[in-house]
C-alpha positions as CSV (number, residue, x, y, z in Angstrom):
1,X,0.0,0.0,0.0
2,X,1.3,3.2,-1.0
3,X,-0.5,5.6,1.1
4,X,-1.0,5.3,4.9
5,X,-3.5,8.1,6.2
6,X,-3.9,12.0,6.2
7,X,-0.9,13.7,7.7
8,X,0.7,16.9,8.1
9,X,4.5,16.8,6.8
10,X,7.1,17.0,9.2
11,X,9.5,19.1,7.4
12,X,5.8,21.3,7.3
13,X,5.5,21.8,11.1
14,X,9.6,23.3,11.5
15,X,9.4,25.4,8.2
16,X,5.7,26.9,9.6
17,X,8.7,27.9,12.9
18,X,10.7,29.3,10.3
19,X,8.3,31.4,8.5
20,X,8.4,29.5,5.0
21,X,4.7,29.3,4.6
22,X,2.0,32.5,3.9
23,X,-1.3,31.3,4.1
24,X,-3.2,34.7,3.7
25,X,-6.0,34.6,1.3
26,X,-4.5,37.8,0.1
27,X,-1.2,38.0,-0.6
28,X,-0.2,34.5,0.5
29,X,1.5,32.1,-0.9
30,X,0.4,29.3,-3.7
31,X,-0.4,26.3,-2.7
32,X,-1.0,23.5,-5.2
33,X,-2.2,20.2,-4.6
34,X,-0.9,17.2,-7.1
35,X,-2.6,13.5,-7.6
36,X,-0.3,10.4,-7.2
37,X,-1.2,6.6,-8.4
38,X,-1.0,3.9,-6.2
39,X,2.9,3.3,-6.9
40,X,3.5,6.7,-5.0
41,X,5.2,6.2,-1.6
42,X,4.6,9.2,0.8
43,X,5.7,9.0,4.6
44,X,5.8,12.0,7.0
45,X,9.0,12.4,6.5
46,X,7.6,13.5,2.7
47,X,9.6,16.7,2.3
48,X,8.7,18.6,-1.1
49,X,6.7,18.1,-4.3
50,X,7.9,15.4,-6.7
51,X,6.6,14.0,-10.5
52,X,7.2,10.7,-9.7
53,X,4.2,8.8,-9.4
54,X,1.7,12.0,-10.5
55,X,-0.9,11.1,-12.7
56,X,-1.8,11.6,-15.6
57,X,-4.6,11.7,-18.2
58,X,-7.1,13.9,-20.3
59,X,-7.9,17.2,-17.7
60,X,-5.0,16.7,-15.8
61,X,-1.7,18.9,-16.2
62,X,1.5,18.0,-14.2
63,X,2.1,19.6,-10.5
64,X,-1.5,19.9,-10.4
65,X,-4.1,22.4,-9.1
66,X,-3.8,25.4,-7.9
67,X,-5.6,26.2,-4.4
68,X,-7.8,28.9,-3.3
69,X,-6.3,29.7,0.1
70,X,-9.1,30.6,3.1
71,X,-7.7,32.5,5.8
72,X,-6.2,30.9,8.9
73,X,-8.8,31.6,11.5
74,X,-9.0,30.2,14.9
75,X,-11.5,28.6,17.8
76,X,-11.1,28.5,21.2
77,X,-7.1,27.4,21.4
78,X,-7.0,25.7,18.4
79,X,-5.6,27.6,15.1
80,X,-6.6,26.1,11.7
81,X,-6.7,27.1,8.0
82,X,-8.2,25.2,5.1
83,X,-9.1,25.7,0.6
84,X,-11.9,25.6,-1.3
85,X,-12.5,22.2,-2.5
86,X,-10.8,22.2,-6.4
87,X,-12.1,20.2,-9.6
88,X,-10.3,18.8,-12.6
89,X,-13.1,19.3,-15.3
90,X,-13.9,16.4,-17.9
91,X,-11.1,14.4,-16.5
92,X,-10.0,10.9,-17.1
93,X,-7.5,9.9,-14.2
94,X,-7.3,7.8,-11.3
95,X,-5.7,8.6,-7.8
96,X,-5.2,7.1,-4.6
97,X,-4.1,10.4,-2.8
98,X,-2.7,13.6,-2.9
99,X,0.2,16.3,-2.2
100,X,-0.6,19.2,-0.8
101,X,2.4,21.5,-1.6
102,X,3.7,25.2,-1.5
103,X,4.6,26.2,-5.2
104,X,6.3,29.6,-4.3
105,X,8.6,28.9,-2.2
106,X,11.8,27.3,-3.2
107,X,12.1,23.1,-3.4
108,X,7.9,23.2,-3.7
109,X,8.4,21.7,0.0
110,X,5.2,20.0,0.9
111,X,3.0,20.6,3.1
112,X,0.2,17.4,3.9
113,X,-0.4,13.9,3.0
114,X,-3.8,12.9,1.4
115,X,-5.0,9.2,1.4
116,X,-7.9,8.6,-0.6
117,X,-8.2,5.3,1.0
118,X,-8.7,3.4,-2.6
119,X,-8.1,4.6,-6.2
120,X,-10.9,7.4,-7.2
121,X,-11.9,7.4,-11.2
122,X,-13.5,10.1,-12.9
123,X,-14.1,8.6,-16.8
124,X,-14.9,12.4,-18.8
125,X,-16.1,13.6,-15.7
126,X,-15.1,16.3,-12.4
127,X,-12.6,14.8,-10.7
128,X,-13.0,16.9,-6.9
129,X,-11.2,16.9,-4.2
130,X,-13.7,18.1,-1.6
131,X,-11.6,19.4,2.3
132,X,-13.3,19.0,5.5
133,X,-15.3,21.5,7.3
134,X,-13.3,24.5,8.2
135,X,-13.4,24.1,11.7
136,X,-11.3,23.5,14.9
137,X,-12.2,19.5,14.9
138,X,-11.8,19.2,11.1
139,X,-10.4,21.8,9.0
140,X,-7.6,19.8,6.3
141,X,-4.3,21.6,8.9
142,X,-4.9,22.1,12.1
143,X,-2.8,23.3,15.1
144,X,-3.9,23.2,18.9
C-alpha cells in the first residue's frame, strides 16, 4: 500500500517555525495540490513536491491544481486554516491520494499527505477533491 492516512509533513510543522509558509488569502503564498497513483510512496518524512508517481490523463496537467487559500482563522485554542475544495473538469484519471504542496517557495516543500483510502476514477467527468469542514475539529491543517 502506497498511502497510509492523512498527515501533516514534518518538514511542514519546523518550516511553519521558520516562516516559510503564507497562508493569507491575500497576498499569500500558492499552494497546489498534485494527484499520485498507487505506486507513489509518501511518509511524514515527505519533504517537497515530486513527479514521480503523479498522474496523468485527459484534464489533468502535471504539478497539479492550484488552491484557493481561506484565511487561517481560529476557535477556542485551536488555530486552523483550510481551501476551497478544487475540480479537474472532464477528467480521465485515477488517484489514490494527494500532495498538498507550497509552489512559491523554493524546493515546492510539501505541506500534507492525502489518502484517498482506494483509487478514485472520474471517466470524462469532475474529478473533486472536496476538504473537511473548516473548523477546529476538522479543517484539512490544524494546530492546537
Amino acid at each position: 500500500m502506497a498511502f497510509t492516512g492523512n498527515f501533516l509533513c514534518t518538514s511542514f510543522k519546523v518550516e511553519l517555525l521558520k516562516g516559510v509558509h503564507n497562508f493569507s488569502a491575500a497576498g499569500g503564498d500558492t499552494f497546489k495540490i498534485a494527484l499520485y497513483d498507487n505506486n507513489a510512496s509518501f511518509t511524514a518524512a515527505t519533504t517537497a513536491y515530486t513527479a514521480s508517481n503523479e498522474v496523468s490523463g485527459t484534464g489533468y496537467s502535471a504539478g497539479g491544481n492550484t488552491l484557493t487559500n481561506i484565511d487561517p482563522t481560529s476557535s477556542g485554542t485551536t488555530a486552523f486554516l483550510d481551501f476551497a475544495d478544487t475540480t479537474w473538469s472532464a477528467a480521465t484519471i485515477t488517484a489514490r491520494g494527494a500532495l498538498i504542496y507550497n509552489s512559491s517557495a523554493v524546493g515546492n516543500p510539501a505541506v500534507a499527505v492525502l489518502d484517498f483510502g482506494a483509487d478514485k476514477t472520474s471517466t470524462a467527468g469532475d474529478f473533486t477533491v472536496v476538504f473537511p469542514t473548516a473548523d477546529a475539529s476538522n479543517a484539512i491543517v490544524r494546530i492546537a
